[in-house]
N, C-alpha and C positions, 0 to 999 in steps of 0.2 A: 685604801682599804686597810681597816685596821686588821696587825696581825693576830695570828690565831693563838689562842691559851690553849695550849697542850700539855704542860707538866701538870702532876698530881698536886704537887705544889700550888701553882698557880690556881689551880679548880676548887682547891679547900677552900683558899683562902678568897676567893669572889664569890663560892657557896655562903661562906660565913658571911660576907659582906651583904649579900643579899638573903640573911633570915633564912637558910635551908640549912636544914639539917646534913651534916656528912659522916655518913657510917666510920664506925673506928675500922672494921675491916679496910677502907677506899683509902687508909691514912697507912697504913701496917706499911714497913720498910719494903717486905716481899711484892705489896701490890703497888709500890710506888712506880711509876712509867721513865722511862728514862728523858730526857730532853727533844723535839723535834726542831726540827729545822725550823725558823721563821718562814713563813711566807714571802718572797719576794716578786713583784709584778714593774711590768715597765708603766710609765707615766706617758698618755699619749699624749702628744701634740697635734696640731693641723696644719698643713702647709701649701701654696701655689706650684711651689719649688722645690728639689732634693736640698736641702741644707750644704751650705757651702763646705763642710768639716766634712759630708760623705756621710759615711756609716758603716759597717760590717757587713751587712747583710736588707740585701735588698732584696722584696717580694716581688715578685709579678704574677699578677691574677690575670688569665689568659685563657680564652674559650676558642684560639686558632691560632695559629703562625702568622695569620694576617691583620693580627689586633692592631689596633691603630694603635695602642699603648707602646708600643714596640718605636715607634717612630721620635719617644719620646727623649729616646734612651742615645749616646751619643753615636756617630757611624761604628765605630769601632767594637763598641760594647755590644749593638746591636746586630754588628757581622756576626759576632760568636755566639751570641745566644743563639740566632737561628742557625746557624751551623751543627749546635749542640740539639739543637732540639732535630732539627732535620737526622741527622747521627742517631739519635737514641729512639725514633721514630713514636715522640710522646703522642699521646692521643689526646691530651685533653679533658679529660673527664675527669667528673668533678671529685674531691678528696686523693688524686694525685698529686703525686708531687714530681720534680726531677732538681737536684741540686747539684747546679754549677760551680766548682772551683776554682780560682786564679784567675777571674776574668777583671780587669781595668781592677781597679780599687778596691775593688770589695770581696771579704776572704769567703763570702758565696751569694750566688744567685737563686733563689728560690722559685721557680716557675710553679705557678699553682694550679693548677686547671680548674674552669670553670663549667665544663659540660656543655650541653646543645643549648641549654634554657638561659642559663646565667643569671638563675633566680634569686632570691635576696638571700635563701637558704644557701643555693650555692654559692654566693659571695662570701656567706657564714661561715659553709664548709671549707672554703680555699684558704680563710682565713685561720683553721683550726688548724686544719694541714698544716699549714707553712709555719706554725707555731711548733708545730711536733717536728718536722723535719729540723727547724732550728734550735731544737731543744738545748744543745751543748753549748749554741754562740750566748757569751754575755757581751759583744760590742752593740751599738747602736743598732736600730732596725729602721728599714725605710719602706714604705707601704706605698709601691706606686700606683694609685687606683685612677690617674688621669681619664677625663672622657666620661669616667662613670655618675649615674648619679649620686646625688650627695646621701640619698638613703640607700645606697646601694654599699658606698665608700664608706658609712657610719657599720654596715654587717658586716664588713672586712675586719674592721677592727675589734667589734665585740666578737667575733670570733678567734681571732688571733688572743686577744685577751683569756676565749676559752681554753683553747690549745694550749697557755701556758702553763697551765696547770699541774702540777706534779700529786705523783702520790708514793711520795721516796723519801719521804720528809722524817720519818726515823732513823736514814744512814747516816753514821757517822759523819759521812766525805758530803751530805749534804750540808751539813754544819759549818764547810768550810768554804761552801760553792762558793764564789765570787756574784756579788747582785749586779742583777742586769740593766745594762744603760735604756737611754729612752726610747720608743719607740714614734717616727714620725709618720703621720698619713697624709703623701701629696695628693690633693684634688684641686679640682678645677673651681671651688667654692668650698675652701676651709670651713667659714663660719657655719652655712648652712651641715656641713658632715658634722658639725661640731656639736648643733643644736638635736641632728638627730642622734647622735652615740651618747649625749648626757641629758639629762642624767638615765636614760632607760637600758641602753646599752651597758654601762659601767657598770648601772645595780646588777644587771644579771650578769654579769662577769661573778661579781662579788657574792651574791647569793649562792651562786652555783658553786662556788670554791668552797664555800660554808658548810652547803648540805654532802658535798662531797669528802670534803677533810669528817666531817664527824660519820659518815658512812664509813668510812676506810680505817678511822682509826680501831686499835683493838678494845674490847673489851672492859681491861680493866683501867681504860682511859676513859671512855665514853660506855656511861650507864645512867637509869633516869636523873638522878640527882645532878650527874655532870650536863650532862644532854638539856636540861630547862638552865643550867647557869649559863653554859654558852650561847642557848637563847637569848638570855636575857641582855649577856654583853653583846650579843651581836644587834640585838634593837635599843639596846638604851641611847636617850635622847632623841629619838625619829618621832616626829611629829606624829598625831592621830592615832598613835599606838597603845595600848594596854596588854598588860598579861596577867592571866590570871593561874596560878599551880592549884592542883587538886592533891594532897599527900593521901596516903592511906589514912591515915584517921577520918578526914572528909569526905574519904570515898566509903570509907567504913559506913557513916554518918549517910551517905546517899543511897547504900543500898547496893555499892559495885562489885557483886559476889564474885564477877566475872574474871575480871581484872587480876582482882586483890588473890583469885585464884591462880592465875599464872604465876603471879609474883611469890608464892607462900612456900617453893624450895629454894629460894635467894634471899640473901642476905644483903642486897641490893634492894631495898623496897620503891614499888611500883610510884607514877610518877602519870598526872594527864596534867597536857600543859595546854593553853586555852590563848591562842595570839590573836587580836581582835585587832584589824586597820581599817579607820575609815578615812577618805580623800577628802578633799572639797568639791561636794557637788554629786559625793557620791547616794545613791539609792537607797533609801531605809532598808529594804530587806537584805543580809548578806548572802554570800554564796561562800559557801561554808567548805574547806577543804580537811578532812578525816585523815589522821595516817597511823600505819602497825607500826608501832616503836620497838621492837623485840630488841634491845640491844645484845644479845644474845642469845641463843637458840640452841639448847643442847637436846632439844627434845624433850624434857623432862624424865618420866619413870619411862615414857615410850620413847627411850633415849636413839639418837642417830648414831649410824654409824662413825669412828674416829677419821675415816678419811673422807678429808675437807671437812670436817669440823668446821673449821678454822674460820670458814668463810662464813658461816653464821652471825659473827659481828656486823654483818650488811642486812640483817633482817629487821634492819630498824630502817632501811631508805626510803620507806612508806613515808613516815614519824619527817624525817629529812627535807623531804624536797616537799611535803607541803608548807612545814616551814620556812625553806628556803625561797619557794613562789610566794608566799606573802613577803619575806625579806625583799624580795626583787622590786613589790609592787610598792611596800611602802620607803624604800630609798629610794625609789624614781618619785616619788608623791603621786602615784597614779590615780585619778578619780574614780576610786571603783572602795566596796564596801563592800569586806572578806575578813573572815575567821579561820585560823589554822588550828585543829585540834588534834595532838600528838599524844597517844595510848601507848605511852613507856613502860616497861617492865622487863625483867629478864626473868627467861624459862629456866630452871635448875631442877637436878633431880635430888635434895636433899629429904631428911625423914621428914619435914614440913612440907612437900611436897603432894597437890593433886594427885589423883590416880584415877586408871581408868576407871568406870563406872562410879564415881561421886561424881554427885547435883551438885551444880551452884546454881545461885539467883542472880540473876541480871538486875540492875537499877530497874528497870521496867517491869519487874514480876515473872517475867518468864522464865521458867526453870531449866536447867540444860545440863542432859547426862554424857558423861565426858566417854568417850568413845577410843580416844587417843589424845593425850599430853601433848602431841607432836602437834594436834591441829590447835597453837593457841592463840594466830594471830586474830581470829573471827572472834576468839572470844575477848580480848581486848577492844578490839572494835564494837561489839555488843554493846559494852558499855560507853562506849564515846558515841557510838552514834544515839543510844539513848541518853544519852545528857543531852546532846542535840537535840532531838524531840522534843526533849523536858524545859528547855531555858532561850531557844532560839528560834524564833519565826524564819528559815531558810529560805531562799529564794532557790535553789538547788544548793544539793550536798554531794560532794564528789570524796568517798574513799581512795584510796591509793595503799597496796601491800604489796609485798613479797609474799604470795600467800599458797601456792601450790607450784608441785613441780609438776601436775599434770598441765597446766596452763603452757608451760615450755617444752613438753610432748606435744601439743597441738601445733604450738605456732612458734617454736623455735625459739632463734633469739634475731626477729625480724617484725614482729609486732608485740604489745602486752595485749592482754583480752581486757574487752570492756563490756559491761554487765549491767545493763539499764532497761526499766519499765515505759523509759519516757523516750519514744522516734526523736523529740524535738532534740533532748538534751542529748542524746548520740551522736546527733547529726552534729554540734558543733565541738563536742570534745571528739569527733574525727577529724574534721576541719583543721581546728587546732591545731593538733597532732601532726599532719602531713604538713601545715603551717614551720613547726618547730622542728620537725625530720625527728620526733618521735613517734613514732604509727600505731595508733590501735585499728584491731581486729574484732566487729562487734559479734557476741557468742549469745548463743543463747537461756534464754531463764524458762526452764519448760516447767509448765506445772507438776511431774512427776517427778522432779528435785526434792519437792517437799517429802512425797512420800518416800525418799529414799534415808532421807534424814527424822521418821519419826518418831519418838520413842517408846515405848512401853509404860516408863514411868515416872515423864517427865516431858517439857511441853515439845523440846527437841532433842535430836543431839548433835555434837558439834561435827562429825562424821558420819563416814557407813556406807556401803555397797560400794558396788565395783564399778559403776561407769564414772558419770564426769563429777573428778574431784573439784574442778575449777567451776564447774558452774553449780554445784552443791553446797562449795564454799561460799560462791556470790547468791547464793537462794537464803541462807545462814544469817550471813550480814543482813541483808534485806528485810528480811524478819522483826528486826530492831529498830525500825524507821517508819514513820507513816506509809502506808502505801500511795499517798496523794502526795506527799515530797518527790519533786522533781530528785532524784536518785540514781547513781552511778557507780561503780565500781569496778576501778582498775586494776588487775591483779599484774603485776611489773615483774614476777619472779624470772622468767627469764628474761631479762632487760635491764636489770639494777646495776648488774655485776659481772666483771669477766676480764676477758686479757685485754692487753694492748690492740691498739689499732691505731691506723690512721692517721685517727683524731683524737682519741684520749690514751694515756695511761693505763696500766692494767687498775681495775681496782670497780671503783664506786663511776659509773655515767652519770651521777643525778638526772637521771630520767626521772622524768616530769617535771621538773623544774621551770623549765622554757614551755611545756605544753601548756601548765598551768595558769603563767602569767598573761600567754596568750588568751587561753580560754576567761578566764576571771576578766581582761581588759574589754574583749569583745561580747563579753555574756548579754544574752538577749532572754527575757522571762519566757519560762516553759509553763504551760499550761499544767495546775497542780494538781489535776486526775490523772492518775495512773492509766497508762492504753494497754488495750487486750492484745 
């Protein structure tokens, strides 16, 4: 996996390389970023056998005390694990973990649990786990997944791959970590684990690390101009790929009053980036993925309050991870035929700045009275999803935002809401979902959304009244798309972002990431009339 460009340094100067423009502000000493840490990942292997040299830290993925994997491991080593485990009375379930020390050779034992099912997700999950719990070891890693299948043995390792993921990459003492040895995965049929973790497994290690480092990073690291250069270096040279950038002058040129309105108190200018992959063998119509790029979110004039602020740099993970899902799709070569379109801008409240009650025009004629500054991720989308209308024959179009905090009043942070006209296309981006151990929760689009959002002097507005922000925002969007476009809309707000757990680091989940690649690989054509 190529490391990641994170100095300001580094981003000027591959902006310039690739023909973009970069503000003298993003150059100025005060906004320069300090260094981040390199990315470091282990290199997997495959193997029959534990490598004669050992290792550090060995896993065991374990769904009872009575796993036959246990039988694998020498008498001695295998007295004390179950000793420990019987001792510490684990249960097994899946994203736990229990870490053994000082047993035979290895400076720990990782028992992973696999739960009642020992589904591929949970193979996935045991493998994220025991990447988190090892977080600190850099010796060698040993994956013993004996017994299992070889596509079982291939989610251990993409998961473990996921787990290792850091989002610490600005400390100092990360600079100095020590990089981590290899990691091996013993099965019972190397080559076939092997065939299934590459190349599909690796790309979504690697995507997801992508969409997640530019979620997490701050601000004045990642904003539209830096956000389409890292694109660009993260797909150059991948076969079937194109991209295309929209700047403000072009969008000026198209009509994207919408957009170019968020962007008009930033000095930061607005940024739609256009990533087109097609496989071999893939379908002329694409399935087009939509995301809110807000690389910053200060509210604008209808400014947010100062605490957490901060965490608005993640109001681009929309913009992210449908990037990152085509990244996944076109490093694996996957036969499928998808477009990612990322609606970059930062919200600022300067004297160029929107305000409440100014019209803009959407590329599509539609005029829209600004109700609140605050809601501007729909008006971003407005305009990308009518570029979509205007230049793409979709097969379905899937939005993905951060777009309301009412959506995380509903449903927590245990599903994102999904907002669709078409039964078919729900039904499999749930599928999906439960597939990837991202869950949506489908809400509904009642035809009195409209009237809540109408306006007096103007075709809508981008807010208003008091009931459902989440599904007023998804009536909003929807508005900008055919109504016979198989159409969808994820609002991720509580799901993007948050503390440690388990399995990730605090920071950025690239949620949807894995939903996506899923859903885009198994997509099945929706009937293009809209259902009552």
């Amino acid at each position: 996996m190529p490391l990641s460009l994170r100095t300001g340094a580094a981003l000027g100067a591959l902006a310039l390389s690739l023909c973009l423009p970069v503000t003298g502000q993003a150059q100025t000493a005060a906004a320069r970023p300090g260094v981040a840490a390199p990315a470091q990942w282990r290199t997997a292997t495959f193997a029959e056998a534990v490598p004669a040299s050992g290792g550090s830290v060995l896993v065991l993925p374990l769904a009872s005390a009575d796993e036959a994997r246990l039988a694998r491991l020498d008498p001695a080593l295998r007295e004390a694990v179950g000793r420990a485990l019987a001792s510490a009375d684990f249960k097994f379930d899946s994203r736990k973990t229990l870490v053994l020390r000082g047993l035979g050779a290895w400076d720990a034992v990782v028992v992973a649990g696999l739960g009642e099912t020992a589904t591929p997700l949970a193979w996935q999950d045991a493998g994220r786990a025991a990447a988190r719990a090892a977080a600190d070891e850099t010796g060698p890693v040993v994956l013993l997944a004996s017994g299992a299948a070889p596509a079982l043995a291939a989610e251990l390792v993409t998961g473990f791959g996921l787990g290792e993921y850091r989002s610490d990459f600005h400390k100092a003492k990360a600079r100095e970590r020590a990089a981590p040895q290899g990691l091996t995965l013993v099965t019972d049929a190397p080559a076939a684990a092997e065939a299934a973790y590459r190349p599909r497994g690796e790309a979504l290690v690697a995507a997801m690390a992508w969409a997640r480092d530019v979620s997490n990073e701050p601000a004045n690291i990642v904003y539209p101009e830096s956000f389409v250069a890292r694109a660009q270096a993260a797909f150059a040279g991948l076969p079937g790929v194109s991209i295309q950038v929209l700047d403000a002058p072009a969008m000026e040129r198209l009509g994207m009053g919408a957009i170019l309105g968020v962007g008009r108190g930033s000095e930061r200018p607005p940024r739609m980036l256009i990533v087109r992959y097609r496989g071999a063998g893939a379908p002329e119509a694409p399935v087009v993925l939509a995301g809110k790029g807000i690389t910053f979110d200060s509210g604008g004039i209808s400014i947010k309050p100062s605490t957490n602020m901060g965490n608005m740099k993640m109001d681009m993970s929309g913009a992210a991870s449908v990037t990152g899902a085509v990244l996944a799709l076109a490093k694996a070569r996957a036969p499928v035929n998808v477009v990612a379109v990322a609606a970059l801008a930062e919200n600022m409240p300067d004297g160029g700045a929107i305000r409440p009650a100014d019209v803009l025009t959407a590329m599509n004629g539609k005029t829209i009275e600004i109700v609140s500054t605050d809601a501007e991720g729909r008006l971003v989308l407005a305009d990308a999803l009518s570029w979509i209308d205007a230049n793409l024959e979709p097969a379905a179009v899937v939005d993905v935002a951060t777009l309301t905090g009412s959506v995380r009043t509903a449903l927590g942070d245990d599903y994102a809401g999904l907002f669709t006209r078409h039964d078919g296309l729900a039904d499999q981006l749930v599928a999906a979902g439960e597939a990837a151990g991202e869950p949506l929760w489908r809400l509904p689009l009642h035809p009195s959304y409209g009237e809540d959002i109408a306006s007096t002097i103007a075709d809508i507005r981008n807010g208003g009244g008091e009931g459902a922000g989440a599904g007023t925002g998804a009536h909003f969007i929807g508005e900008f798309i055919d109504d016979d476009i198989p159409w969808a809309h994820l609002d991720i707000a509580g799901m993007a972002y948050g503390g440690a757990d388990a399995v990730k680091p605090a920071g950025s989940a690239g949620f949807t990431v894995r939903l996506l690649e899923r859903f885009v690989r198994d997509f099945q054509p929706v009937g293009r009339a809209a259902e009552d």
